[in-house]
N, C-alpha and C positions, 0 to 999 in steps of 0.2 A: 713374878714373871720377869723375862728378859728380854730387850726387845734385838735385832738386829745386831745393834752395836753392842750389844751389852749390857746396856744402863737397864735399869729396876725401872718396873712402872706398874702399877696398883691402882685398879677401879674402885672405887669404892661409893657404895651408893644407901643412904642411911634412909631408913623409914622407921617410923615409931607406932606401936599401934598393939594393941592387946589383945591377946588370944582371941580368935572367935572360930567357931564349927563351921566346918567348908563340907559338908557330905561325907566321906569315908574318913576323913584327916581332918586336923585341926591346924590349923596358922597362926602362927608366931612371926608377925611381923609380913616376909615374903617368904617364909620356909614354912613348907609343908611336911605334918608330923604326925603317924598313928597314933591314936587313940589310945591311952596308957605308956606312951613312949614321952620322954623327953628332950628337948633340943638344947644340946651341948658339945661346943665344940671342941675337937680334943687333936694336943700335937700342935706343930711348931703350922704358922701360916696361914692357920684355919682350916687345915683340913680335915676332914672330921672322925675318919676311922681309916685305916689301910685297907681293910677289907672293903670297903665303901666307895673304893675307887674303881673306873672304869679299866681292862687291860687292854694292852697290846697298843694302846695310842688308835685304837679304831673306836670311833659310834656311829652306830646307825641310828637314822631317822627317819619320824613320817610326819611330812603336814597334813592336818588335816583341814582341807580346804574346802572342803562340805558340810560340815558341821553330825559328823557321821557316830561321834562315841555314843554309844545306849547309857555310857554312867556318867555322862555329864552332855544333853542335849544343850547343844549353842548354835547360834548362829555361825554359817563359814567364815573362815579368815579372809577379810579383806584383803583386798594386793597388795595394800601399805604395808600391811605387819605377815604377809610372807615376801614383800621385798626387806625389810627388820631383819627378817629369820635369816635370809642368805645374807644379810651384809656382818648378822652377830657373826653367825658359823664359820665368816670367813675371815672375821675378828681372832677368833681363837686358833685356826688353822693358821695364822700368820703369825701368832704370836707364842706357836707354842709345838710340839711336834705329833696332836693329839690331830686325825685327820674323823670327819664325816664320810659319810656315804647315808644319801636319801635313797629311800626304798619307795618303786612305784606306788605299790600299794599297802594297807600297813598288813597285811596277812603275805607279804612278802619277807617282812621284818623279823627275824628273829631274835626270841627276848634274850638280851634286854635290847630296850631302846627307847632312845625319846620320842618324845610325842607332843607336838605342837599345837594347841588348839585352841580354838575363841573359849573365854569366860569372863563370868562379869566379874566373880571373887577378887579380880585383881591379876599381876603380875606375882607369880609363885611357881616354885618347884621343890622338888624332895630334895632333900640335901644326900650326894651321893647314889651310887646306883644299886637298884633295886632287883635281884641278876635272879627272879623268878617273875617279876612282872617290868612292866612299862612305868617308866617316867615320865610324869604327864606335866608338862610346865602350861603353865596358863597364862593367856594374856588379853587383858581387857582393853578397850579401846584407851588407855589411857597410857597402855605401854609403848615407850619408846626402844630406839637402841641401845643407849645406855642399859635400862632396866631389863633388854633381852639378857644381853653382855651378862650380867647381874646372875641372871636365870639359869643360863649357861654355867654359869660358874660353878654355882650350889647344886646342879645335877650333877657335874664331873665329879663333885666331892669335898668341896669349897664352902667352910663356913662362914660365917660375921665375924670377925675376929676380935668383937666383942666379948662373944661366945666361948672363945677357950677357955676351957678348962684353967689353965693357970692366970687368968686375971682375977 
């Protein structure tokens, strides 16, 4: 990434931790990965497929501030982590030429799109997007800005750059 002036600048946020079953998807660290699928990231930067990226520099969003999914019932998001949500989104809309749009409601939202809502599994999302369903990033009382940012990242299509393929 680049910022204003120019100069490079790179988040990078390391968590360690061993696969474990989250409901539909399995976790690899803070990346969330179907079942039979594996996490590997491929190309220069971490990005992880071309096809796997969002287009047009548009995403839409929905918080979910009720605690409303049938496939992962939570508690609503507190004010702090949907004040998080708007300061990540405006993280990335500042630093890059990818714009949001929130959708009043999420049956306003057409797929694909993120989807923001309480979990206790942690701070996770798919890596790259998912252009017949929702990207569901999750966030447990433990996530901050940083680790949205993080979040954000890995849905656009952003892997660990551990993960390339050529390391």
């Amino acid at each position: 990434m680049r910022d204003a002036a120019g100069s490079a600048s790179l988040l990078v946020v390391l968590v360690w931790a061993a696969p474990a079953l989250a409901g539909d998807y399995i976790l690899y660290d803070d990346v969330q990965v179907a079942p039979g699928r594996h996490y590997r990231g491929q190309g220069n930067a971490g990005v992880t497929a071309w096809r796997k990226l969002w287009t047009g520099g548009a995403v839409n969003y929905y918080v979910d501030r009720t605690g409303t999914n049938p496939r992962n019932p939570a508690p609503p998001l507190p004010q702090v982590d949907q004040d998080i949500i708007a300061r990540g989104i405006a993280h990335w809309e500042t630093k890059t030429c990818i714009r949001f749009t929130e959708c009043a409601t999420e049956s306003a939202c057409a797929k694909p799109y993120m989807r923001f809502q309480s979990d206790a599994s942690g701070c996770n999302s798919p890596v790259g997007v998912a252009w017949d369903e929702v990207n569901e990033i999750n966030l447990s009382s433990q996530c901050g800005y940083g680790a949205l940012v993080h979040e954000i990242g890995h849905s656009l299509g952003l892997g660990h750059e551990q993960s390339r393929n050529d390391r």
